[in-house]
C-alpha positions in Angstrom: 184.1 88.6 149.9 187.2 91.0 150.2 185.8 93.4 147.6 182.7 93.3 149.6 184.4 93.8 152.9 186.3 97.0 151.1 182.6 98.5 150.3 181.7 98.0 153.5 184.7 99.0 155.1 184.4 102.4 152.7 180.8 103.0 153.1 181.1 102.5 157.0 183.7 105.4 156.7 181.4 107.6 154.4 178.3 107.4 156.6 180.5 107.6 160.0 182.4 111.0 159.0 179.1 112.7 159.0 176.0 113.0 160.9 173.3 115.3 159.2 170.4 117.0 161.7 167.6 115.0 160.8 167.3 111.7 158.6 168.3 111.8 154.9 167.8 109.2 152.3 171.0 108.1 151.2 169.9 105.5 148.5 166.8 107.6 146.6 164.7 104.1 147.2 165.2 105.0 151.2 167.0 101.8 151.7 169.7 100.7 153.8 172.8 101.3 151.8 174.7 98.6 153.8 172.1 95.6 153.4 172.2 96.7 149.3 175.9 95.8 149.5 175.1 92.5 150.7 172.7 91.4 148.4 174.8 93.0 145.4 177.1 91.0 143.3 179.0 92.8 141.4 181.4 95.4 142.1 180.2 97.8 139.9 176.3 97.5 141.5 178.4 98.0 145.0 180.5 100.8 143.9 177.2 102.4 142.2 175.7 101.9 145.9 178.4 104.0 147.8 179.2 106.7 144.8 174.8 107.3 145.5 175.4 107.4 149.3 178.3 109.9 148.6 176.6 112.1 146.5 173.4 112.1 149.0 176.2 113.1 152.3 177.7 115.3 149.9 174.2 117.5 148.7 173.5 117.6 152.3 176.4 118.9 153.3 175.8 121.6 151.1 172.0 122.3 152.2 173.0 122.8 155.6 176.2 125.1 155.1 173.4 127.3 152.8 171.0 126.6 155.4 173.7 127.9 158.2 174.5 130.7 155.9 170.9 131.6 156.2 170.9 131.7 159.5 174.1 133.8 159.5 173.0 136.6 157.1 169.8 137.0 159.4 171.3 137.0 162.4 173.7 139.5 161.2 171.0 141.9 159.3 168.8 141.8 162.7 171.9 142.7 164.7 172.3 145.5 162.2 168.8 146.7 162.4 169.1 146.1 166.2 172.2 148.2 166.3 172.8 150.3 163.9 172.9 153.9 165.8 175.3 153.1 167.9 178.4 155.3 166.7 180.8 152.5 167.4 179.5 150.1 164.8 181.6 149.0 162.8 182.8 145.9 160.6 184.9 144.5 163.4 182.5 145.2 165.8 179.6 143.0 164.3 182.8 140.6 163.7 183.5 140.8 167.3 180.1 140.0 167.9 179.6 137.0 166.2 183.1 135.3 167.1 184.6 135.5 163.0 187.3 137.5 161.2 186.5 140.8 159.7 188.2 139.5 156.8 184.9 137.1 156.9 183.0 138.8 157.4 183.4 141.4 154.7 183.6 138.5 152.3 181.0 136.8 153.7 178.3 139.8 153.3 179.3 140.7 150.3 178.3 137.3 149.0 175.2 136.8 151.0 173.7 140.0 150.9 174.8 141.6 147.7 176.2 144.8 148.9 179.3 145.6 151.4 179.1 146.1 155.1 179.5 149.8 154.9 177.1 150.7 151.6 174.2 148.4 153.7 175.1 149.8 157.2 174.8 153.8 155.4 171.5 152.7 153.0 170.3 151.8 156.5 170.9 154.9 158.4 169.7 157.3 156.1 166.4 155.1 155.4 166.1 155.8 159.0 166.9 159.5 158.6 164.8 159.7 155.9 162.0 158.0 158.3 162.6 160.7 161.1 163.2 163.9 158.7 159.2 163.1 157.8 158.2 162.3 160.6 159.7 164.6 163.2 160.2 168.0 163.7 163.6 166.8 165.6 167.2 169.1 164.4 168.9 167.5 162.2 172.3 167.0 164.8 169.6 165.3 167.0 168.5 163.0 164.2 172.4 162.5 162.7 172.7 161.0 166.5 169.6 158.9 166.1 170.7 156.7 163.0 174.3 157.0 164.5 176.3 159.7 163.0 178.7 161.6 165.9 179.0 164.6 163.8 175.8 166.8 162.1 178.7 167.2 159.7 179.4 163.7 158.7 175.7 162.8 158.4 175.0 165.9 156.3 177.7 165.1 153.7 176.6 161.6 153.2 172.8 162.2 153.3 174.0 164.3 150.0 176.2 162.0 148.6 173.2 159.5 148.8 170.3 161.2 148.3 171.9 164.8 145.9 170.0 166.5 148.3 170.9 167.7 151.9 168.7 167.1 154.8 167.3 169.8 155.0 166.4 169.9 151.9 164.9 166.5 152.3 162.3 167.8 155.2 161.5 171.0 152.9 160.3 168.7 149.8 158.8 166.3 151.7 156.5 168.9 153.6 155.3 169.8 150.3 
């Protein structure tokens, strides 16, 4: 009865540290973990019945911090898409924004979306240049402003450096 008791006692502990959104089986029969313990006699059945019930918590756990990394990631890339000609923007400022480190951040796009803040941020900008250079007759300072460059001069250099052409040269070939 003590060795039961200590099950109990553990598995009451387990189950009570965490509550998952929504139900999840914890025993892969869907039965109540607690009533197995009292129909099991042996300790090893009982410890089998709370390492299962461990290993469920502990897979859930993991869905939802993937699940709320999900969530992160689009949250973030919408605010991005939302944002991203606004001069200011910058890795602290989405950090600001959504209430974590830039530290975090940084590491936290990286792993989610593959690529660093900055390298999506300017792949975004001059897709949107690109966008506008076809389908506008706008000057290129008005367009630099646009996608959120403060200088024709910044947004020129890095339209080369990304595309080994300059703008200009962009709207001229693709006119053709």
């Amino acid at each position: 009865h003590a060795l039961r008791g200590y099950y109990v006692a553990l598995l009451n502990l387990i189950t009570g540290s965490y509550t998952p959104e929504g139900s999840i089986a914890l025993l892969p029969d869907g039965s109540d973990p607690l009533a197995m313990l009292f129909v099991q006699q042996t300790a090893a059945e009982m410890e089998k019945t709370v390492e299962t019930v461990t290993r469920s918590l502990c897979e859930a756990v993991q869905h939802n911090q993937k699940t709320h990394a999900a969530q992160l990631t689009e949250q973030i890339l919408a605010f991005l898409q939302q944002e991203y000609a606004n001069s200011e923007l910058t890795l602290s400022y989405v950090a600001d924004h959504f209430y974590i480190t830039s530290s975090y951040l940084s590491t936290f796009f990286k792993e989610n979306v593959g690529d660093t803040f900055l390298n999506y941020l300017t792949r975004l900008r001059i897709d949107r240049a690109k966008e506008l250079i076809r389908t506008t007759n706008l000057p290129m300072g008005e367009i630099a402003t646009r996608v959120g460059y403060a200088s024709g001069n910044t947004f020129t250099r890095i339209f080369k450096k990304m595309e080994s052409i300059t703008p200009t040269q962009y709207r001229e070939s693709s006119q053709k």
